[in-house]
C-alpha positions in Angstrom: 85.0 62.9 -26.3 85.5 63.0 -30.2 89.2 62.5 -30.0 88.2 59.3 -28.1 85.7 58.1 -30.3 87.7 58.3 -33.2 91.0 56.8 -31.9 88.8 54.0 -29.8 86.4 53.0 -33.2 90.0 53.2 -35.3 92.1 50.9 -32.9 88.7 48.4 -33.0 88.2 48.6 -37.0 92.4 48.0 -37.1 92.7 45.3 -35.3 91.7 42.5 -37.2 94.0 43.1 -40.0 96.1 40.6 -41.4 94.1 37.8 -39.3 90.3 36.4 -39.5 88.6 34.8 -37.1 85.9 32.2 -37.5 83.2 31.6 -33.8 81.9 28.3 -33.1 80.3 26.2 -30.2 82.1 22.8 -29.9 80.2 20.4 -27.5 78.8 23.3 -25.7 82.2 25.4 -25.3 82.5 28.2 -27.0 85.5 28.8 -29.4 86.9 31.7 -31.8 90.2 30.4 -34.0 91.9 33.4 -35.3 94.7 32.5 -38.6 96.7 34.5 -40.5 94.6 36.3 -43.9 95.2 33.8 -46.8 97.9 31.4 -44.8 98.8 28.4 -46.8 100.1 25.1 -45.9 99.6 23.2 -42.5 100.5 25.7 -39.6 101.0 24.9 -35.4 98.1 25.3 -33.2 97.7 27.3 -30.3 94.8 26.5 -27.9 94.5 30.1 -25.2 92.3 29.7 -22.4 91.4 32.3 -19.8 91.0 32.4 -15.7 88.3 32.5 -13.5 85.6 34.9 -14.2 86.9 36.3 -17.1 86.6 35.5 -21.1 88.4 34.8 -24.3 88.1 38.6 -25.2 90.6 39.1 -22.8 93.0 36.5 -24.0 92.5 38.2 -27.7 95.9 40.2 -27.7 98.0 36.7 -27.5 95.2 35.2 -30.5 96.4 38.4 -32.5 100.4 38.4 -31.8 100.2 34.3 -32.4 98.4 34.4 -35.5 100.4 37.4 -37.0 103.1 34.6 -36.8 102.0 31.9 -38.6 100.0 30.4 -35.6 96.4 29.1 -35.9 95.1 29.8 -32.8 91.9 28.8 -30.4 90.6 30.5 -28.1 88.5 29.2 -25.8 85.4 30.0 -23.0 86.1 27.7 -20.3 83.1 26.6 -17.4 81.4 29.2 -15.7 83.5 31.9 -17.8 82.3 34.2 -20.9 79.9 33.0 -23.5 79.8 29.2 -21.9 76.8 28.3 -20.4 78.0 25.1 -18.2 78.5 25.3 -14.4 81.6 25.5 -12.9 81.9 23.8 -9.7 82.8 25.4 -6.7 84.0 28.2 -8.4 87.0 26.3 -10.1 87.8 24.8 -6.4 88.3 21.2 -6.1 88.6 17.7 -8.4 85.1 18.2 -10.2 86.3 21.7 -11.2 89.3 20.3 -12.3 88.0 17.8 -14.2 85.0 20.0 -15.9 87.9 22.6 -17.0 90.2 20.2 -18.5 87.1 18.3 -20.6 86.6 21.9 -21.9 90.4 22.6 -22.9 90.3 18.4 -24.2 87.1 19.7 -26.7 89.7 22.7 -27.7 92.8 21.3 -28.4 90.6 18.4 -30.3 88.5 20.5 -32.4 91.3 22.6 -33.2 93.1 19.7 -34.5 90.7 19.5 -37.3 90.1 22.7 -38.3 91.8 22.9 -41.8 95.3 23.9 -42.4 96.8 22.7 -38.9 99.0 20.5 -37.8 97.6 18.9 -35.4 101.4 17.3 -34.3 102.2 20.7 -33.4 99.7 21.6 -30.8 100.3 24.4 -27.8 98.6 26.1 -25.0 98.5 29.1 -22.8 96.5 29.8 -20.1 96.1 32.7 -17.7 95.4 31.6 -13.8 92.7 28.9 -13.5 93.3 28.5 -17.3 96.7 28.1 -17.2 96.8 25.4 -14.1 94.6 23.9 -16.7 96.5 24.2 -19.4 99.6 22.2 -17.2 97.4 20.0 -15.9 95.8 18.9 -19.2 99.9 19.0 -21.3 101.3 16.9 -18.0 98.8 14.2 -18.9 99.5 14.6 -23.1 102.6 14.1 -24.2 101.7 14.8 -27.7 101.2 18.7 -26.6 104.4 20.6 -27.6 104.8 23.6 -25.3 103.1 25.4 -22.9 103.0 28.7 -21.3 101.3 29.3 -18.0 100.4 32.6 -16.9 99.9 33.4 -13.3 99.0 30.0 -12.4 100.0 30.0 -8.9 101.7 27.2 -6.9 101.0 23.5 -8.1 102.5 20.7 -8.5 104.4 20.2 -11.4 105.9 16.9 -13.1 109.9 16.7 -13.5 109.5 15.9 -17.0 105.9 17.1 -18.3 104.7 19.7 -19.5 107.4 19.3 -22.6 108.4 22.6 -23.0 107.3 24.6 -20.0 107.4 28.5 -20.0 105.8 30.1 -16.8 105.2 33.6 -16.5 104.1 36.1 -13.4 104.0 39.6 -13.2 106.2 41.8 -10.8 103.1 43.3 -8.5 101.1 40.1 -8.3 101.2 38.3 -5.2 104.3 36.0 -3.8 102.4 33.0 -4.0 102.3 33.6 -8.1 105.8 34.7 -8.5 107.0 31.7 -6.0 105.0 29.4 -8.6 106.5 30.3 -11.5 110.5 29.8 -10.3 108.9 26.1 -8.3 107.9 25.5 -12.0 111.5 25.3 -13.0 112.9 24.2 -10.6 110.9 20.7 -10.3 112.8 19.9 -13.2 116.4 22.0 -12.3 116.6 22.4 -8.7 118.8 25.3 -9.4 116.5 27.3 -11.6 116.0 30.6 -11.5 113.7 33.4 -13.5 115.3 35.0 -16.9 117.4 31.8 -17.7 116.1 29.1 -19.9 117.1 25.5 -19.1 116.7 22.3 -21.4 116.7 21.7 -25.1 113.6 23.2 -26.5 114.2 20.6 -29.6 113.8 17.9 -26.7 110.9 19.1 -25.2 113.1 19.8 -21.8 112.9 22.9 -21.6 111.7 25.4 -18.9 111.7 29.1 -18.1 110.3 31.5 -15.7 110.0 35.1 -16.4 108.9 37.9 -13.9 107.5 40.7 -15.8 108.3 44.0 -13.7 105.4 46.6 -13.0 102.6 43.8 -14.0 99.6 42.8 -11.5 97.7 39.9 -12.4 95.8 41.0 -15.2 98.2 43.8 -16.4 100.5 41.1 -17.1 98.2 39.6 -19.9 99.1 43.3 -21.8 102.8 43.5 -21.2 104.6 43.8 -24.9 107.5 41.6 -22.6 104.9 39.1 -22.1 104.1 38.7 -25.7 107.7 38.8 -26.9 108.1 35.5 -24.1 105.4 33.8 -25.8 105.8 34.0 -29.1 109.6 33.3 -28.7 108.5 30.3 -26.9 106.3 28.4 -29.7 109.3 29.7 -32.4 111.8 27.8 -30.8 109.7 24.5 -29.0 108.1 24.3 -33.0 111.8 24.7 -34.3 110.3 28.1 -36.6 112.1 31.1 -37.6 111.7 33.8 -35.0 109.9 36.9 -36.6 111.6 40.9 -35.7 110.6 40.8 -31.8 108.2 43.3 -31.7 106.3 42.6 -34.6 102.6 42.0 -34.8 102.8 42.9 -30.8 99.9 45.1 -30.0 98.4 43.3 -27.1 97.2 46.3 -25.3 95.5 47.7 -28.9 91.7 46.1 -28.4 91.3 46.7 -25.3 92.8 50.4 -25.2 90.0 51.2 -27.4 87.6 49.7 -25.4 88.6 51.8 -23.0 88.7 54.8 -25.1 85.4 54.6 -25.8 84.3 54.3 -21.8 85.9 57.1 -21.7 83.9 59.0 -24.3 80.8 58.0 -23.0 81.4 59.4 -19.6 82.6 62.3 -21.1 79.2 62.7 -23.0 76.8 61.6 -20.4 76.2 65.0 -19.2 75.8 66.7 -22.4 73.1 64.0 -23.7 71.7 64.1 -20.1 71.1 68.0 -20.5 69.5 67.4 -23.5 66.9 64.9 -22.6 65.8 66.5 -19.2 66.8 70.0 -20.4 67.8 72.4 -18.3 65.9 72.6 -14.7 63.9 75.3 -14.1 62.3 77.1 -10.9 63.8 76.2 -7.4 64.9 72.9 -6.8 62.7 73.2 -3.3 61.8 70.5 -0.7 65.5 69.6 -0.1 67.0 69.9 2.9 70.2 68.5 3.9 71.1 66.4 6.8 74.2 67.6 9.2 77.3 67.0 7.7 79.0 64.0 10.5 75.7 62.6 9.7 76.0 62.3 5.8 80.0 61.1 6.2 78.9 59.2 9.6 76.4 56.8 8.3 78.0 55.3 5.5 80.9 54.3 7.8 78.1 52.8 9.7 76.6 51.3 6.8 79.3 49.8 5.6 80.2 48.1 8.8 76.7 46.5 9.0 77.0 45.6 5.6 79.9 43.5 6.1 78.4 41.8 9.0 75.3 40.9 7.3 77.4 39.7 4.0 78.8 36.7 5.6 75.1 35.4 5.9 74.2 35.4 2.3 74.7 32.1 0.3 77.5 32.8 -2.3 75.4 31.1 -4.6 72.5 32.7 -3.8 72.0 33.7 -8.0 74.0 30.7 -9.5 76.5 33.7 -10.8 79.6 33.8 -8.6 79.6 36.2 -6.0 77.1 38.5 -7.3 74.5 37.1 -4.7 77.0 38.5 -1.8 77.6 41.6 -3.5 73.8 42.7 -4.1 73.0 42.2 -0.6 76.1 43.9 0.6 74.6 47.0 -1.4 71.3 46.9 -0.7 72.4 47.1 2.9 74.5 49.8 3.2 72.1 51.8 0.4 69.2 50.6 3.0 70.7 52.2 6.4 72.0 55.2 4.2 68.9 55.9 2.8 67.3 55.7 6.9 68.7 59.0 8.2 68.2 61.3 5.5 65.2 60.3 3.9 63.4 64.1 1.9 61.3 64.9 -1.0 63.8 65.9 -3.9 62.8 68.2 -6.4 61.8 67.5 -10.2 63.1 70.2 -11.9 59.8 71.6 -12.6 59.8 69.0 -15.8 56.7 67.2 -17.0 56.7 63.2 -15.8 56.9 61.9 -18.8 60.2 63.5 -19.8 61.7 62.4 -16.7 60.5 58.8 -17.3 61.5 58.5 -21.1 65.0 60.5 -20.4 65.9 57.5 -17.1 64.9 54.9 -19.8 67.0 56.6 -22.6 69.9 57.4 -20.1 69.3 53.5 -18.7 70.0 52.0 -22.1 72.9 54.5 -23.0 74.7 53.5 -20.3 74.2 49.6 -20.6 75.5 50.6 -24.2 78.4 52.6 -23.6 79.2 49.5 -21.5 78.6 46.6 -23.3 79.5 47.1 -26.9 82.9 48.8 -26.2 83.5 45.2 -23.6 82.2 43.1 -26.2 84.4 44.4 -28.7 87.6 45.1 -26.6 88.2 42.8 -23.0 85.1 40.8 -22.2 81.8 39.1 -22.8 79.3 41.2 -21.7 76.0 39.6 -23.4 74.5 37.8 -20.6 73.4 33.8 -21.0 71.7 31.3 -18.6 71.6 32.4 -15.0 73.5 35.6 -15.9 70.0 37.2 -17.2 67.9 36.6 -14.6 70.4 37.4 -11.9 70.5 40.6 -13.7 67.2 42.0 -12.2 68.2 41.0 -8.6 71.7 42.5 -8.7 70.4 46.2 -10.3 67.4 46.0 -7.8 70.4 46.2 -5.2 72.5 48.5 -6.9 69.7 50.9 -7.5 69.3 50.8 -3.3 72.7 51.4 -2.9 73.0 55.0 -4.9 69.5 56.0 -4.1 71.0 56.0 -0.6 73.9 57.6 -1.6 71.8 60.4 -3.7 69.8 61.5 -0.4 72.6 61.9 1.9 74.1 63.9 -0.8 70.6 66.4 -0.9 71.0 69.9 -0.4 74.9 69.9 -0.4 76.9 71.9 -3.2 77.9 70.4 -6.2 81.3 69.7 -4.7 79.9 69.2 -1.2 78.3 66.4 -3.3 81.0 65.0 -4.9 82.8 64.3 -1.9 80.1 62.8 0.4 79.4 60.1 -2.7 83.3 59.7 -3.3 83.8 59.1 0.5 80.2 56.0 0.2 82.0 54.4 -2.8 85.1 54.6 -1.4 83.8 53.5 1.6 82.2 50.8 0.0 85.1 49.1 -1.8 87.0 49.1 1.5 84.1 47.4 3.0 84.3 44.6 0.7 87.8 44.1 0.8 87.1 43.8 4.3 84.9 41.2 4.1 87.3 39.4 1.6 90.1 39.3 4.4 88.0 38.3 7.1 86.4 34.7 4.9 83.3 36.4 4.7 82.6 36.9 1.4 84.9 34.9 -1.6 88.4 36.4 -2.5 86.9 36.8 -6.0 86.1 40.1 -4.4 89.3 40.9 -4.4 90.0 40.2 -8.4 86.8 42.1 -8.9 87.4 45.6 -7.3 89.4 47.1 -10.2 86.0 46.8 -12.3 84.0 47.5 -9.1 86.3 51.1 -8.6 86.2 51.6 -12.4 82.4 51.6 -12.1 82.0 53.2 -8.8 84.4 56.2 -10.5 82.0 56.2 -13.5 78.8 56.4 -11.9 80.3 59.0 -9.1 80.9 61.2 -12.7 77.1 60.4 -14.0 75.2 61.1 -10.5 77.2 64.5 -10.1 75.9 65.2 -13.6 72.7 64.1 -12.9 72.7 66.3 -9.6 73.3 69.5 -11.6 70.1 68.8 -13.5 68.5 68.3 -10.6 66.8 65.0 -11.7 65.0 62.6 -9.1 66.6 60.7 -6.9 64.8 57.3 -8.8 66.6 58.4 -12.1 70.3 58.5 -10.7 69.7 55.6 -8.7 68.1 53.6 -12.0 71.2 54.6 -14.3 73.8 53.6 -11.5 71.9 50.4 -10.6 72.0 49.4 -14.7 75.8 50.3 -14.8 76.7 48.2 -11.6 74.9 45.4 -12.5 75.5 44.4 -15.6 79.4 44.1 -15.9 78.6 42.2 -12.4 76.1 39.7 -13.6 78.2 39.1 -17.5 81.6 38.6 -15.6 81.4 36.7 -12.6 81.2 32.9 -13.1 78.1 30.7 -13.1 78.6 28.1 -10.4 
């Protein structure tokens, strides 16, 4: 835990060096432009804009490998995404979508032409999925942006000779469809294309590219050193600038590794602090009995099913935040029916009430912490605004159902008994969803979520078991998992 501390809080403190950063709010979209420490003279500009339901923190590596350059660079929150408070229609579906995300990336590349020290003749833009088919969109339609690079931006159609400049990018594990797009990209301009060969003058503004990047998924791809190398090369040569060494300043991977370094230290802590607070049980745990084994590894199969079939039903905008409306019920249901055949008095750990109540709060906050700041710093905005806070309450309410039910059927087991029966729910779970994805009953944004839902599912498995061993009520795991579920749920999805 305090090897990760201290390498997560040194990558975080490092990262800004050489570069500042300056925040703004520009007709209600939220902006950051990041230049190089003490730069002189009038530099290119660099709008970046993220995809769907996720935030300029995770752009921040191309920001820091642009500006290290000589780049002034913008990035940007579109609708529905990060610190921006605006709807995005039908979840970035349709012409209004269209037409709200490309007013946002218009208020970027506009305010970042007069931001001093740029010149705003040499303007660029990258975007990553719905960001980058916004980014091609809004460069087909101006001629006076340079280059672009588009990111996983899926098929589209594409002009023969706009965007000036095009470089598209996909990683090797996403799906056809965005690999396909890329090489279509090309070849709307040189029917012959293919990825790894660049076609066109560059001086000219012809000039295209695709590049696969090999052992990349769709967000894996944003982190790629090859990706970064591809970009920056780009604006050198569309901007007619002297390439730099070709791994230099290229640390995309830096802010968010220590994000993650420090989720790691706090689930490596949680027991130790959650010792301390409850302190040690004491007595006989008492009044648990477990229920029969099919049972405890039956019934979530069950409830997982049902839960798929009652998903459909629920309005995807039930909370105004993306699919979070879908998800909480999904939850609650399965937590619901688990929580119906094994329903016992758990033990308290002969510790006074208070202690329990001011440890869950203490343990509550800790976790929302150990969350949050280390997101907030590193790969995401995770300070909810608008809808996001009160859908908040809902989501947790849910979540809290969800391992409550998970805690009982687990009652009575051993430790590793335990560990298994909740492994096999969450796991359970997941598979559920993606279900529900596949079959049109729930959004595929499912699908882009459950990295961060298995990453939290994984987390909380390590807290309960934890938890378990103190023998703490079933209301205090079930209140720490619900805080840990809900939050990244209701600060990431989009508001629609």
């Amino acid at each position: 835990m305090v090897l990760a501390v201290v390498a997560g809080v040194a990558g975080l403190v490092t990262a800004d060096r050489g570069i500042e950063r300056r925040s703004a709010v520009v007709s209600g979209v939220p902006v950051e432009v990041v230049r190089p420490d003490g730069a002189e003279g009038r530099l290119p500009g660099v709008v970046v804009a993220p995809g769907l339901s996720a935030s300029m923190q995770l752009m921040r590596g191309f920001a820091d490998t642009l500006a290290r350059r000589g780049y002034v660079v913008e990035l940007v929150d579109l609708a529905g995404g990060g610190a921006s408070r605006e709807r995005l229609p039908d979840l970035g579906e349709g012409p209004e979508a269209e037409a709200r995300l490309d007013a946002d990336v218009d208020v970027a590349v506009r305010h970042l032409r007069t931001v001093p020290g740029v010149d705003g003749s040499r303007i660029g833009l990258v975007g990553h999925s719905m960001g980058a088919a916004a980014a091609v969109r809004y460069a087909g339609a101006h001629p006076d942006v340079a280059a672009t690079v588009a990111i996983s931006q899926g098929t589209m159609p594409f002009g023969k000779a706009r965007p000036r400049d095009l470089l598209l990018v996909a990683g090797g594990l996403e799906f056809a469809g965005y690999r396909d797009g890329a090489v279509a990209g090309v070849r709307a301009a040189y029917p012959q294309g293919r990825a790894g060969v660049t076609y066109g003058d560059p001086r000219a503004g012809t000039a295209r590219r695709a590049v696969i990047v090999g052992g990349a998924e769709h967000v894996g791809v944003l982190f790629q050193p090859r990706t970064h190398r591809e970009v920056a090369a780009w604006f050198d040569g569309a901007f007619g600038r002297p390439g730099g060494a070709s791994g230099a300043g290229i640390r995309p991977f830096q802010r968010a590794g220590s994000a993650m370094l420090l989720h790691l230290a706090a689930v490596l802590s949680f027991a130790a602090v959650a010792s301390v607070l409850l302190g040690r049980p004491g007595g006989e745990g008492g009044g648990r009995t477990k229920v029969p084994l099919a049972l405890a590894l039956g019934a979530p199969v069950v409830a997982v099913l049902a839960a798929v079939g009652v998903v459909g039903l629920i309005p995807r905008m039930v909370l105004a935040v993306g699919i979070a409306g879908p998800l909480a019920g999904f939850f609650a249901v399965a937590g619901l029916l688990c929580a119906a055949v094994s329903l016992r008095k758990g033990g308290d750990g002969g510790r006074p009430w208070w202690r329990t109540v001011v440890s869950a709060v203490a343990l509550v906050v800790l976790t929302v912490v150990s969350f949050a700041v280390p997101a907030q710093l590193g790969w995401a905005h995770a300070v909810p605004v608008g809808p996001r806070v009160w859908a908040l309450v809902p989501v947790a309410v849910c979540a809290m159902v969800f391992f409550a039910g998970i805690e009982l059927l687990c009652g009575g087991y051993s430790a590793r008994a335990a560990v298994l029966i909740h492994a096999w729910t969450a796991a359970g779970a997941l598979a559920g969803l993606g279900l529900a994805a596949v079959l049109g009953l729930v959004s595929w944004l499912v699908l882009l979520a459950a990295p961060l839902l298995a990453g939290l599912l994984v987390w909380q498995g390590v807290q309960a078991a934890a938890l378990r061993a103190l023998r703490a009520p079933v209301w205090v795991t079930a209140l720490v998992g619900g805080a840990l579920l809900a939050w990244p749920i209701a600060v990431t999805m989009p508001i629609g």
